[in-house]
C-alpha positions in Angstrom: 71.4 116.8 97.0 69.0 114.5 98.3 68.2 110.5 97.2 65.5 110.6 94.8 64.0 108.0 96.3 64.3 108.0 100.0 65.1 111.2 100.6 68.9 111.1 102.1 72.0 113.1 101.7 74.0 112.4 98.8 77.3 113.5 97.5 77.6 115.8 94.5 76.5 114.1 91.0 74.6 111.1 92.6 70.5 110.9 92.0 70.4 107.5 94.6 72.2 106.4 97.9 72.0 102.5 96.5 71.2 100.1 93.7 68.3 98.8 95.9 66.7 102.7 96.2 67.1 103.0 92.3 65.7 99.6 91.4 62.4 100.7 93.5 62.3 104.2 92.0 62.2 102.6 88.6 59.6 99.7 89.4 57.9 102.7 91.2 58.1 104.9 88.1 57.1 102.1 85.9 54.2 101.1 88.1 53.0 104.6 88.7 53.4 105.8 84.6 53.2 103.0 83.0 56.4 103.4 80.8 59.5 101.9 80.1 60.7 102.6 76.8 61.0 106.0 75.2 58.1 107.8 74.2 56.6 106.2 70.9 59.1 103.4 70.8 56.8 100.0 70.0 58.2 96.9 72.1 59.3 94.1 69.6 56.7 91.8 71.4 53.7 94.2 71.2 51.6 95.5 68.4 48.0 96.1 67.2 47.4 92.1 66.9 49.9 90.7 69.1 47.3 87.7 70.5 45.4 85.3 67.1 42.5 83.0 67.9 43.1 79.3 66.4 40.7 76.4 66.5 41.8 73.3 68.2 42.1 70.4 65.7 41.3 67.8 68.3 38.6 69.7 70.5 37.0 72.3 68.5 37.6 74.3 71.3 38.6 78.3 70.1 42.3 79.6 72.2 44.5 82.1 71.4 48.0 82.4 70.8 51.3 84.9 70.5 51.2 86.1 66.6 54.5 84.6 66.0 53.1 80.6 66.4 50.0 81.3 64.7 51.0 78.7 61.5 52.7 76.2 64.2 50.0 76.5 66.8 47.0 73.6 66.1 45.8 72.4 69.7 44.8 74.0 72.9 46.6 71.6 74.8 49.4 69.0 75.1 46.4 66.4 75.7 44.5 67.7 73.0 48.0 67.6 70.7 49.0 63.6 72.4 45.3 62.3 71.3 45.9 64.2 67.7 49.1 62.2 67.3 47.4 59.1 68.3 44.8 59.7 65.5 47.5 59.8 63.2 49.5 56.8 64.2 46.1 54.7 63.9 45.7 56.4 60.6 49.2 55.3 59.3 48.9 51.9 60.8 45.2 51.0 58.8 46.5 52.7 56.1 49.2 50.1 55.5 46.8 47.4 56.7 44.6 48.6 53.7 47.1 48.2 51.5 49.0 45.1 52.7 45.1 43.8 52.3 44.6 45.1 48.6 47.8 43.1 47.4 50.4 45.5 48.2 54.0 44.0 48.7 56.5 46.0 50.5 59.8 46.0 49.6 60.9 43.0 51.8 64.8 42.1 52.0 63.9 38.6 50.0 62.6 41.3 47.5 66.1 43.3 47.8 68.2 40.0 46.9 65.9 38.9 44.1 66.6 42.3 42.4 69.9 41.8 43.2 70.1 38.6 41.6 68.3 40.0 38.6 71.0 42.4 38.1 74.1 39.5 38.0 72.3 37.1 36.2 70.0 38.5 33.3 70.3 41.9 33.0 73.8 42.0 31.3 72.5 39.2 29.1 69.6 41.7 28.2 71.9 44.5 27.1 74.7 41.9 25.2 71.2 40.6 23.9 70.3 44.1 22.7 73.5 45.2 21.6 73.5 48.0 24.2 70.9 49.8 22.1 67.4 51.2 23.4 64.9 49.4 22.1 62.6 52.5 21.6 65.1 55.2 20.5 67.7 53.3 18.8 70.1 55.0 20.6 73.4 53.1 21.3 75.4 53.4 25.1 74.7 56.2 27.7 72.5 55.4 30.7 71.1 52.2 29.8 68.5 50.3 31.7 67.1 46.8 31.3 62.8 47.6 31.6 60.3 44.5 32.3 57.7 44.5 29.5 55.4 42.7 32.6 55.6 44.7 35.6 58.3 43.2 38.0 55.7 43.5 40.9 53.3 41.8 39.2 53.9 39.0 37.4 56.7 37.1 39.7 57.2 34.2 37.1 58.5 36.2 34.7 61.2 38.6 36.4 63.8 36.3 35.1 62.4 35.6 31.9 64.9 37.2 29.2 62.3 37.3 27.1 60.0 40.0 29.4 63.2 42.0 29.2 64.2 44.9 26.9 67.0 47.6 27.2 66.0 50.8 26.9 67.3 54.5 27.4 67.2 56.6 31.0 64.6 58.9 28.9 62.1 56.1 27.3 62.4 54.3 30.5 61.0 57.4 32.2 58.5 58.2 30.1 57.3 54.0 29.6 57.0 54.6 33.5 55.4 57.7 34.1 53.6 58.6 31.0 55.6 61.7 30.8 59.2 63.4 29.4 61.5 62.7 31.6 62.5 66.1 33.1 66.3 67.7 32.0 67.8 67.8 35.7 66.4 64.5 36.9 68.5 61.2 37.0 66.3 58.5 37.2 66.3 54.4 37.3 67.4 51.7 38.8 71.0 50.2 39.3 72.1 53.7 38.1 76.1 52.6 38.9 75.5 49.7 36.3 73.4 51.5 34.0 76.5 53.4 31.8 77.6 51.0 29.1 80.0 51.4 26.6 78.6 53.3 23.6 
């Protein structure tokens, strides 16, 4: 028996004399036929649309890409993707300079302590004031919360003003707030870990 690739004398059972003549009889055979798996087996990474064409966000510019990144794919390039990012970190950036400018107040830690002074000082006189009763619903104990009639972000002189103040139910708040019923499986309001009062 004879090496089926270069030809020399081989012992009984064997097709090659070496790993090296089989490794070129197959790059051979694959070069030469074209196959390597089993006739009408599809490769995982072929198909009949294994290439998409995307537009570049940044460039306009048309590329194309494997089918499996077709919905994470958006530039043509990592220059193209670092100018993108930049055009959103601008964006972000006047965004909040837009709004800083139109009156908006972040939530500042002098902001933090005043609510947390709000919460020691008035808001238990609220609820003693209220008899732990919403004001809306009448309904006495459960997830209370002390509501400012005036917004809290709007009119500063009055946040500790015990008369802007009224206690009212996790529900009314909600819907004072929103404009909506409050939802079954949401929890909502501040200082929820002082809100439960004795009923």
């Amino acid at each position: 028996m004879k090496c089926e690739q270069c030809g020399l004398d081989l012992n009984k059972g064997k097709r090659f004399c070496s790993k090296e003549c089989y490794r070129l009889f197959r790059v051979g055979k694959i070069v030469v036929t074209g196959k390597k798996f089993k006739k009408g087996s599809i490769p995982w990474n072929k198909g009949l649309d294994t290439q998409v064409d995307k537009i570049c966000l940044e460039c306009g510019k048309k590329f194309r890409v494997p089918n499996s990144r077709k919905d994470t794919a958006f530039w043509c390039s990592k220059k193209c993707a670092g100018k993108q990012q930049t055009h959103i970190a601008e964006y972000q950036k006047n965004k909040w300079k837009n709004k800083l400018e139109n009156g908006y107040e972040p939530i500042t830690p002098e902001s933090k302590l005043e609510r947390k002074r709000f919460r020691e000082s008035v808001q238990k006189e609220v609820l003693e004031r209220d008899n732990y009763t919403c004001q809306m619903c009448n309904e006495r104990g459960g997830y209370l919360q002390v509501d400012h009639i005036q917004k809290w972000a709007d009119y500063v002189e009055l946040r500790f003003d015990i008369n802007n103040c009224r206690t009212l139910c996790m529900d009314c708040h909600y819907l004072i707030t929103f404009g909506r019923k409050k939802p079954e499986s949401v929890i909502w309001g501040h200082n929820l870990k002082h809100a439960e009062m004795r009923g």
